[in-house]
N, C-alpha and C positions, 0 to 999 in steps of 0.2 A: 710678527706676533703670532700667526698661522701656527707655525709649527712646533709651539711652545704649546697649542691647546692639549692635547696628546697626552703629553706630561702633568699635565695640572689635571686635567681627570683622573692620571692613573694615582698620582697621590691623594688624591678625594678620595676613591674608593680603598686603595691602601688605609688612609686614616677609619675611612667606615667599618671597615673589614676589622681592624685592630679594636677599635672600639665595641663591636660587636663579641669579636672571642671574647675580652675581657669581661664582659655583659655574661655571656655563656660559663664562663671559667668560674662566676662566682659562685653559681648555682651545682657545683657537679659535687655530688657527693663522694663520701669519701671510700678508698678500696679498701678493703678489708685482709687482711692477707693471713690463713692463719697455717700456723705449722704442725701438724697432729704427728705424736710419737704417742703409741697405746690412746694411755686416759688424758694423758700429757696436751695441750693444747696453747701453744705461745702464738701469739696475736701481735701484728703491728696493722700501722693503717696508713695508707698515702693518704694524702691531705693536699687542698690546690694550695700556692702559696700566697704565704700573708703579705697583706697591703697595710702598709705600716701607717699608722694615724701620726701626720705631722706632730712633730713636738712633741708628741705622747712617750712613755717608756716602748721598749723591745718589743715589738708585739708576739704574743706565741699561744699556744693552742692549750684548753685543759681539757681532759678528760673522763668520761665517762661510761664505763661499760658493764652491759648484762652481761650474764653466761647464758642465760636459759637454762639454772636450775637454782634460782633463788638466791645465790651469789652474785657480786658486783666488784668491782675495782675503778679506782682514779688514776691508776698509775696510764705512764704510756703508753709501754709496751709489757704489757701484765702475763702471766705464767699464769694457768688452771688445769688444776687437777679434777676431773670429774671423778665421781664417785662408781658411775656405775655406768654402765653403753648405754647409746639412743641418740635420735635427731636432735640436736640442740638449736636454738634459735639465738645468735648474738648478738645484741644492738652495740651501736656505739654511739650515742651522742657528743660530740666535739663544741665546743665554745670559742668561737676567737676574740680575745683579747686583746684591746690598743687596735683592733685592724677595724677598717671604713667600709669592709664586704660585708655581705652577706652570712649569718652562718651557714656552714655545711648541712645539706640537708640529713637527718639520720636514716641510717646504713643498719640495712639487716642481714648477718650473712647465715648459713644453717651450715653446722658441723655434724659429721656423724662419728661417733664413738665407737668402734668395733670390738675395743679388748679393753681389756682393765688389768691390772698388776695385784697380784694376792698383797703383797706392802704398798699401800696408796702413800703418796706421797702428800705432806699436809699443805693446804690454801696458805698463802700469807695474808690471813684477813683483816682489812684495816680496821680500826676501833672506832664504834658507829658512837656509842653511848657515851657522851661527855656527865650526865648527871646520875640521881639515885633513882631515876623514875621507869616505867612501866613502856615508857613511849617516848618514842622522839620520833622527829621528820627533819630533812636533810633536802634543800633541793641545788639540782646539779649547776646553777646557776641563777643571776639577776631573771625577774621576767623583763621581757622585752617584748612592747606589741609585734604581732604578727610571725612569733618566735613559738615555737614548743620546748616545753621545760620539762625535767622529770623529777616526781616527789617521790620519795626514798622512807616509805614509812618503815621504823622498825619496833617490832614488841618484844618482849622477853617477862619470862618467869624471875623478876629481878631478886637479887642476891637478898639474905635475910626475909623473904615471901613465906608467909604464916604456912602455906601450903606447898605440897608437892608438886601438882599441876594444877596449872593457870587456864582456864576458859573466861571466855566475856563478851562484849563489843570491842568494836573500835569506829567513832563516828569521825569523819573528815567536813570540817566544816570552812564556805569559802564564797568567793563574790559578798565582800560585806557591806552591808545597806547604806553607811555612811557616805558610798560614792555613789552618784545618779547611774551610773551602765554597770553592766556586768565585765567584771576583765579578764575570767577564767571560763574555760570549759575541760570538761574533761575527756577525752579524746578515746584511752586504754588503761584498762588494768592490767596486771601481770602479778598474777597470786601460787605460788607451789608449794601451801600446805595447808588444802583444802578449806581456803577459806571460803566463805559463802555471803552473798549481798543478803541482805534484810531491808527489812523498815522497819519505822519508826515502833509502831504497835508491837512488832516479834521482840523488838529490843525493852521494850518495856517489860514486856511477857517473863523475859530471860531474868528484868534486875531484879540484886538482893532487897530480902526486905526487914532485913535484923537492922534493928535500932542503931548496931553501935557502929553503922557504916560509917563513912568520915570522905568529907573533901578535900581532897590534897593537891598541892601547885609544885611545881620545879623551880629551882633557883637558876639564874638567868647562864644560858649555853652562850656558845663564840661560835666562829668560824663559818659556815659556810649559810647559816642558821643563827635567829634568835629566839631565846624562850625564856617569858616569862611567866609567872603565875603566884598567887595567896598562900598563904599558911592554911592550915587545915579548919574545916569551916564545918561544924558538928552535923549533923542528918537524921532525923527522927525515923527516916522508914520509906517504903516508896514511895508515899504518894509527895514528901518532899524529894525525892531526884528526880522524878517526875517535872518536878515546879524547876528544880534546877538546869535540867537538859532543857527546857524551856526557853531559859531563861538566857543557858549559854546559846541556844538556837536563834533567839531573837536578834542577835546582831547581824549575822547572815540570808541570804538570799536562799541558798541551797548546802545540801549535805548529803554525804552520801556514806552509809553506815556499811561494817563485814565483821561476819560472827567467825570468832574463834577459837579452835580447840586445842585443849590439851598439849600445852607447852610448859615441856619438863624443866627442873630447876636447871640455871646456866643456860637453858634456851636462847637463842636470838634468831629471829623469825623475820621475812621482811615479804615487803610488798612495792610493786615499783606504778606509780602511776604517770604517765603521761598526759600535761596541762597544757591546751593551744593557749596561750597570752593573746588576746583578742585583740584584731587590730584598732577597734573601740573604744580600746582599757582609754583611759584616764589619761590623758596628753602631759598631764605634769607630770617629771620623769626625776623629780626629786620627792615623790608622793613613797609613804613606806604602807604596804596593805600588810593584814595578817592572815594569814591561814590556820585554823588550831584543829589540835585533836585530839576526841577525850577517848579515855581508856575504861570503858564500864566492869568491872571485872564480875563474875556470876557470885565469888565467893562473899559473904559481907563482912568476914575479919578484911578483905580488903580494903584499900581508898580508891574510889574511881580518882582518873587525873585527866588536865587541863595542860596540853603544850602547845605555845605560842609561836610559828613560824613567822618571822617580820622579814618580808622581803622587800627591797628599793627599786621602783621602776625606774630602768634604766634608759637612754637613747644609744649606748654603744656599752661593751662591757669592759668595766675598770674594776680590777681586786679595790683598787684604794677611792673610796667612798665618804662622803661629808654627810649623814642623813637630821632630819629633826623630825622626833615622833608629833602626829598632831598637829600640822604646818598650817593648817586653816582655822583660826579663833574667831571665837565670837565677842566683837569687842565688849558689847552690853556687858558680857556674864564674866568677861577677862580681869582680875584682880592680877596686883601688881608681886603679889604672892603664887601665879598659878607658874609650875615646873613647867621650862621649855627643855626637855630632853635631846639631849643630843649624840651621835653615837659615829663613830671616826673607825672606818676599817682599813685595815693595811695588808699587805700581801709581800711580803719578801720575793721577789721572782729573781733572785741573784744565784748567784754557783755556789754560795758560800752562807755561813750564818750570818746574822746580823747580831753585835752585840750592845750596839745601842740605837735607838729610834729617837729622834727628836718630831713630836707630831704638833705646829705653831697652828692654832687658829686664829682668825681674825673675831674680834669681839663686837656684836651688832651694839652700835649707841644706844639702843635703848634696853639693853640689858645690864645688871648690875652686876661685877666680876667679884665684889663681895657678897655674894649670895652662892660661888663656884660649891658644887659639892660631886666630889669623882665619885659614883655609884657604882660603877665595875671595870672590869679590866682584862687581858690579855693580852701577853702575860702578866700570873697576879704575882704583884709586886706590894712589897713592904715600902711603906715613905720612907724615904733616902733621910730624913732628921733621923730616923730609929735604926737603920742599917749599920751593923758591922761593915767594915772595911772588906771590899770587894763582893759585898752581899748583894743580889738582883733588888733593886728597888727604883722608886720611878721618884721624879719633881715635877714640880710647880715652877713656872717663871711668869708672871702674872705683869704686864704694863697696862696703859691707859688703852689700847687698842689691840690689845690680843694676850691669848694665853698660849702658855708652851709645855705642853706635858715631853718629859725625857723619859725614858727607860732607859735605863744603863746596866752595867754589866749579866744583862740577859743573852739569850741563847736561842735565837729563833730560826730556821733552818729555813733554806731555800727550796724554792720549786726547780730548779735545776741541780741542785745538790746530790750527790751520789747517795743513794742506800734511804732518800725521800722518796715517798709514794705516796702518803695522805698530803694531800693538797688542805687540809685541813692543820696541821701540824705548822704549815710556814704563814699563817695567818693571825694576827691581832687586832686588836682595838681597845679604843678606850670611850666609856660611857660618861658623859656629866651633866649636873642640871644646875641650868641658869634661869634666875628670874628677873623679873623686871625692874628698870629704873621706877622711882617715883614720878607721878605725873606721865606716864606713856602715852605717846599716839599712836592713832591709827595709821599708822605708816607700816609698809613692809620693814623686816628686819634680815638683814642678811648676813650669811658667814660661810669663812671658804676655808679648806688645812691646808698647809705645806706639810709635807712628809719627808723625811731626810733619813734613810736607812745609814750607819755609818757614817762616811767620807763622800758617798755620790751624793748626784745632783739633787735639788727636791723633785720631789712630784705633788703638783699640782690638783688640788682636787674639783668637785663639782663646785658651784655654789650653790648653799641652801639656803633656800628664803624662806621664812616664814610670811606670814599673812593675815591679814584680818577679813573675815565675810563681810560685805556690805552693809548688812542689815538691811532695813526699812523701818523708817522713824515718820511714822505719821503725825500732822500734827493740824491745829486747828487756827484759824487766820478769821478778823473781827475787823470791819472800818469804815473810814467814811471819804464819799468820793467826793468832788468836788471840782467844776470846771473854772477855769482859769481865762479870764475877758467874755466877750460875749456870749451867750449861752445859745445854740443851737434850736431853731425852733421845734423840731419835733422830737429831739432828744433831751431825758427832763435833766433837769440841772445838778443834782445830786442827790446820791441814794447811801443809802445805810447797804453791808453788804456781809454775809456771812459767809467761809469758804473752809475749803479743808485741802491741807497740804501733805504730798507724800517723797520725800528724798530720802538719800542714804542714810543712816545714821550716824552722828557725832564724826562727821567727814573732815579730814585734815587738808585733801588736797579738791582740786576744784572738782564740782559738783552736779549733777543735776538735780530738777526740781518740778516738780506735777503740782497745777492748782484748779481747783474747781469750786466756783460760789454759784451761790445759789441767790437771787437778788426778788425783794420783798418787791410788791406790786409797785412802779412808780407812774405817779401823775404829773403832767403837763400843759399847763393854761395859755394859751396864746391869746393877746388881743385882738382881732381883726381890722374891723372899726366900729362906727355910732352914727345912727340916723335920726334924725329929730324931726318931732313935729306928724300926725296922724291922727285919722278918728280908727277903732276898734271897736270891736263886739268882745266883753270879756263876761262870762255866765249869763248871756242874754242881753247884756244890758252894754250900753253905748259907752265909751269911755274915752279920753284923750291920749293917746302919747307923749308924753313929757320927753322919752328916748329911747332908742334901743341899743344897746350894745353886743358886737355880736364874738365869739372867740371860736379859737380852735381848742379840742381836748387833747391829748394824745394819754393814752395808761398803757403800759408794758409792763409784761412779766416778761424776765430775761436772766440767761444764765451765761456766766465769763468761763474763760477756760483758759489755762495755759499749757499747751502744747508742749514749751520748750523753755526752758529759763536754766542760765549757768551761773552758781553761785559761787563765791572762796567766802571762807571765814578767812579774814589777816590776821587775825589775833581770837582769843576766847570769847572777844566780847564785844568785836564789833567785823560786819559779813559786808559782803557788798553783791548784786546779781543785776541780771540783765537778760531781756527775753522777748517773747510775742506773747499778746495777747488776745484770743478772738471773744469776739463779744456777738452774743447772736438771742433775737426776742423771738421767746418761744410762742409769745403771743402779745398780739398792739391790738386796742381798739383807738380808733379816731370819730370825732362825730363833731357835730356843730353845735354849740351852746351859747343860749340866747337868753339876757335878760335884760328886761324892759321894766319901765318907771310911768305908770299907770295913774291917771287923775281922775277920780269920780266925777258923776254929769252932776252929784249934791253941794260939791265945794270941800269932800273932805280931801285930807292929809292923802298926798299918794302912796302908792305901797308898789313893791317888787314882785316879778313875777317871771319864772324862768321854765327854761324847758329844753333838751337837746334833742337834735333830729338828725339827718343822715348820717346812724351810727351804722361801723364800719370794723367788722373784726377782722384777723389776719393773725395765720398762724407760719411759724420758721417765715419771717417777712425779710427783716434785715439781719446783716449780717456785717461784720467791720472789724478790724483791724487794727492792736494799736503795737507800738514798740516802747519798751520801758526800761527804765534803771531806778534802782533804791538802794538806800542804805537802812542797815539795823544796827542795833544796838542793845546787849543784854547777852544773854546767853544763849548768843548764836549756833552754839553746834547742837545744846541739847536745853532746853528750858524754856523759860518766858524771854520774847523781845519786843521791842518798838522798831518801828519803821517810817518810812517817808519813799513816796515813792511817784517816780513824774513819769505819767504815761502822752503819748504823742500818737494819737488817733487821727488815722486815713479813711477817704469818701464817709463823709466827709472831713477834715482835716477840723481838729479840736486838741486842744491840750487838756488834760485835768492832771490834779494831784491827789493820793491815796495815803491817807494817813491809816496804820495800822497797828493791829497788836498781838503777835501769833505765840504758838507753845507748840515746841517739837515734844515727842515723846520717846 
C-alpha cells in the first residue's frame, strides 16, 4: 500500500489545484480588444467561458457598452464612430445568462482618437425610447445581490414639445421604504452634457409656477424595463408640485436629482449610472422593487413626468421571468376583489425568429380564472376571435389548472440572429390580472410558466409565490379556574381570571400563541385544629373558653403566562392547542388565624372573637409549572369563542380545569 501513497497525494492536489483555477477563472475580468482605424473604433471582448446551468437553456453572454462620450451599444461586437479626438474611457459590462459563475467583473479600457475624417461616418444608434414621454430608464440587467448594474437614463426634447429647448430636473428615486434594508447604492455617475447635481431646495427654486402646469404618466414600456404611470392630474402652481414631489418622495428612502440644460428639438441625451445591488437587498429573489424618475421641466406649458422602472430580484440571470407585482398582502385589508398582477417575460435567444410563443401558466387554487383580464402585451396583438387570416394575434386556452396565452403568426427576432443588436427587439411578455376565489385563505399561492418558442423544448420558469404578512391579532381571554379532587392546601381553589392573547391573525396553518393574565387577589382558609376548655382575661375581665380553633390563611396576588402554546384551527369554527404554562405569585401573605367561643363569668350567651398573628409576606415566592390542551369553539381564526381547557400542574402535581371565553381581533 506504501507506494500507492505518492499518487493519491498527487491527485489531491491535482483536484485542489483544478478547483482553485476554476475559483480564479470566475472572477477574471473580461479583455477588451479594441481596433482603431482614424475615428473608427471596433471592439470585441474575450470573456472566461460559460458554465452551463444544468437543464437550463444555452447559456451566453449580453452586452453592454459605454464609449465615453455619452453613446452606448448591446450589441457584441459594436462599430463606433467618434465624433471628434481625445482619451476616451470604455466600459463594458457583460451578464451571464443560464451560467452558475460569477459575473465578469466590469472592464475599463481608455482609447485615444488621433484623427477624425472630414465625412464621419454615422452611429448605428439603438432606439432607446419605446413611449411619448420626456424620460425613460433602461437597466442593463436583473439586480442581483452583490452584482452592480448600470441605469441608462435618457431625456430628450420630445417630438411635438410646445418649446424649442428643453431645461429642467431629473430626479432618480430608489431604496423604497416598503422593504426593511436598503438594496441599492449608488456607486458612479457618468454625465457628458453638462449636467449638474442639485438639491432638493435648487430644484424647487428652478419649478414653474403657471397654473396650467399638469401631471403626466407614461403608458406601460416592455423589454428590458417597466413603466407605468396616471393620466394627467391638474396643478394649481408651485406650492402644489411642491406637495407632489413630496408626495412621490415619500415612498423612497433616498433620491438623487441633476439639472439640465438646453436640449434642442430631436435631442436624446443620456446619463449612465452605476447601482451596487447590496448584498443585504432582500433575500426574496422573486420580490419586484421599483426605481422611478420624474422629469421637472423649467417651462410650465410643460407636464413634469413619472417613470416607473420594475425591476425582479434575481438569484441567477434568466431573460424568461414568472413575476407578481405586490407578492406580500395583508390579509385583514385583502378583499376577494384586490388585482394580483402578474407579468411573464420571454426572450427569444434562437438564430432565427420566433413565429409563435405558446406561454402555459399554472393557475394558483385560490384565484379565480374567471376574473382573467390581459392588461398588456409584447408583441401587441389583436384577439385571434377579431383577426383576419394570417393576421399577428394572440389566444386564450383557459382549463381548471392553468391558462395558455399563444401568439401566433408574430415575428420576434433572435439574439443570435444576423443584423439583431437591441437585445431589446427579441424580448416580450404578457401582463394579466387575477383575483381571488371566494372565501380565500391565508395560504401562499403559487405559479410557474412554461414558455414554448415554436417547435423547441419549453423553458421552465421561476416560481412566483405570492403571500400573506402574518399580522397580529390581539385578543382578549375571561374565565374560571377550578381544581379537580382534592384541593392543595396553600394553593386557593379557584380564581376568576382575566388575560390578554396575542397570535397571528386569522391563521390557516398551525400557529403560535402568547397569553398573559393578570389574576385578582385570592384567599385561602385552612383548618388546622381546636382546643377546648380554658380560663382567659378578655378586656380585663375573666372569661371561659368554650374553644379555639385555629387555621392557616394564605392570599396571593399572581400572574400566569404562556411562554409557548401551538394552536390549528381544523375548520372555521372549531381550534385545538397545546402548551406550558408558568404560573408565578407576585406576592403571598400567610399568617395564623384564630377564633375562639368566649363565655362570660355573668351566665350570658357566648360570643366570637378572632384575631391573626404571625403574618408573613413574600414577594416572587413560588413559582410552577403546568402543561395544557384545550379545545374551542366559535370563531376561532378571528371573533368570539368558548373553550374548555385541562391543565396538569407540577411541584406540586394538581390538575384543574379552565373554562373560558376569548375574542381575537
Amino acid at each position: 500500500m506504501i507506494p500507492y501513497k505518492p499518487l493519491i497525494v498527487l491527485i489531491v492536489l491535482l483536484c485542489i489545484v483544478k478547483g482553485l483555477a476554476a475559483q480564479v477563472s470566475d472572477t477574471i475580468p473580461p479583455e477588451i480588444e479594441p481596433a482603431i482605424d482614424s475615428n473608427q473604433v471596433k471592439l470585441n471582448a474575450v470573456l472566461r467561458p460559460l458554465r452551463q446551468i444544468a437543464g437550463a437553456p444555452a447559456a451566453f453572454y449580453t452586452y453592454f457598452w459605454e464609449f465615453g462620450d455619452g453613446t452606448y451599444s448591446f450589441e457584441k461586437n459594436p462599430v463606433h464612430h467618434y465624433k471628434d479626438t481625445g482619451d476616451y474611457a470604455i466600459r463594458l459590462f457583460a451578464t451571464n445568462n443560464y451560467d452558475d459563475g460569477k459575473k465578469p467583473p466590469t472592464r475599463l479600457r481608455r482609447v485615444k482618437v488621433e484623427k477624425k475624417k472630414s465625412m464621419l461616418a454615422m452611429n448605428n444608434l439603438p432606439s432607446f425610447f419605446s413611449g411619448n414621454g420626456s424620460l425613460e430608464i433602461r437597466a442593463n440587467q436583473q439586480p442581483k445581490p452583490g452584482e452592480d448594474m448600470v441605469l441608462l437614463l435618457g431625456y430628450r426634447n420630445k417630438p411635438g414639445a410646445p418649446v424649442s429647448s428643453v431645461s429642467g430636473s431629473v430626479m432618480l428615486l430608489y431604496n423604497e421604504k416598503q422593504f426593511t434594508q436598503s438594496g441599492f447604492d449608488i456607486a458612479d455617475t457618468r454625465t457628458y452634457h453638462n449636467e449638474s447635481t442639485i438639491g432638493f431646495d435648487s430644484l424647487i427654486a428652478m419649478a414653474p409656477q403657471d397654473p396650467s402646469t399638469f401631471m403626466a404618466g407614461d403608458a406601460d414600456g416592455a423589454g428590458l424595463f417597466s413603466v407605468s404611470g396616471d393620466a394627467y392630474d391638474p396643478l394649481a402652481g408651485k406650492k402644489e408640485l411642491i406637495a407632489w414631489l413630496k408626495q412621490e418622495s415619500a415612498e423612497f428612502r433616498q433620491n438623487k436629482i441633476w439639472r439640465i440644460q438646453d436640449v434642442k428639438p430631436g435631442e436624446e441625451k443620456f446619463m449612465f449610472v452605476t447601482i451596487n445591488t447590496l448584498p443585504e437587498m432582500i433575500k426574496d429573489t422573486n420580490a419586484v422593487v421599483t426605481i422611478a424618475g420624474l422629469f421637472i421641466p423649467d417651462d410650465p406649458s410643460m407636464e413634469p413626468e413619472r417613470f416607473n422602472l420594475e425591476l425582479q430580484i434575481v438569484a441567477s440571470h434568466d431573460p424568461n421571468k414568472l413575476q407578481l407585482k405586490k407578492r406580500r398582502l395583508n390579509y385583514r385589508f385583502t378583499t376577494r376583489n384586490r388585482d394580483n398582477t402578474y407579468k411573464v417575460r420571454f426572450q427569444n435567444t434562437g438564430k432565427g425568429p420566433a413565429k409563435r410563443i405558446a406561454v402555459t401558466v399554472t393557475l394558483p387554487g385560490m384565484l379565480n380564472a374567471a376574473t382573467l383580464q390581459v392588461v398588456d402585451m409584447k408583441p401587441a396583438c389583436v384577439w385571434c376571435a377579431t383577426a383576419y387570416p394570417n393576421q399577428s394575434c394572440i389566444d386564450t386556452l383557459v382549463t381548471k389548472d392553468s391558462i395558455q396565452f399563444i401568439f401566433k403568426n408574430i415575428y420576434l427576432p433572435g439574439t443570435q440572429q444576423d443584423g439583431v443588436n437591441d437585445p431589446d427587439s427579441t424580448m416580450g411578455y404578457i401582463k394579466y390580472v387575477l383575483n381571488f376565489n371566494k372565501g380565500m385563505k391565508k395560504l401562499p399561492f403559487v405559479s410557474r410558466a412554461s414558455i414554448v418558442f415554436d417547435k423547441n423544448e419549453p423553458i421552465i420558469t421561476n416560481r412566483s409565490v405570492g403571500r400573506f404578512r402574518k399580522g397580529l391579532s390581539p385578543g382578549i381571554m375571561v374565565g374560571y379556574n377550578m381544581a379537580l379532587g382534592d384541593n392543595i392546601s396553600d394553593i386557593p381553589k379557584e380564581n376568576y381570571t382575566i388575560g390578554f392573547t396575542l397570535s397571528e391573525y386569522s391563521p390557516w396553518k398551525p400557529y403560535l400563541q402568547w397569553e398573559l393574565y393578570l389574576q385578582p387577589s385570592r384567599k385561602q382558609q385552612t383548618f388546622i385544629s381546636r382546643s377546648l376548655g380554658r380560663d382567659t382575661m378578655y378586656n380585663g375581665v375573666g372569661h371561659k373558653v368554650d374553644y379555639k380553633d385555629l387555621y392557616k390563611r394564605v392570599q396571593v396576588f399572581g400572574i400566569e403566562a404562556v411562554p409557548i402554546q401551538v394552536r390549528y384551527n381544523w375548520k372555521s369554527w372549531i381550534g385545538t392547542g397545546a402548551g406550558l404554562l408558568v404560573s408565578g405569585e407576585l406576592s403571598r401573605k400567610t399568617s395564623d388565624y384564630e377564633e375562639a367561643s368566649l363565655l362570660p363569668p355573668n351566665g350570658q350567651s357566648s360570643f366570637l372573637v378572632s384575631g391573626e398573628k404571625n403574618s408573613k409576606t413574600e414577594s416572587f415566592s413560588e413559582w410552577r409549572g403546568a402543561l395544557f390542551a384545550d379545545l374551542q369553539l366559535g370563531m376561532v381564526r378571528v371573533g368570539p369563542a368558548l373553550g374548555v381547557r385541562f391543565l396538569h400542574y407540577i411541584n406540586p402535581s394538581q390538575q384543574r380545569v379552565y373554562f373560558f371565553a376569548t375574542w381575537r381581533l
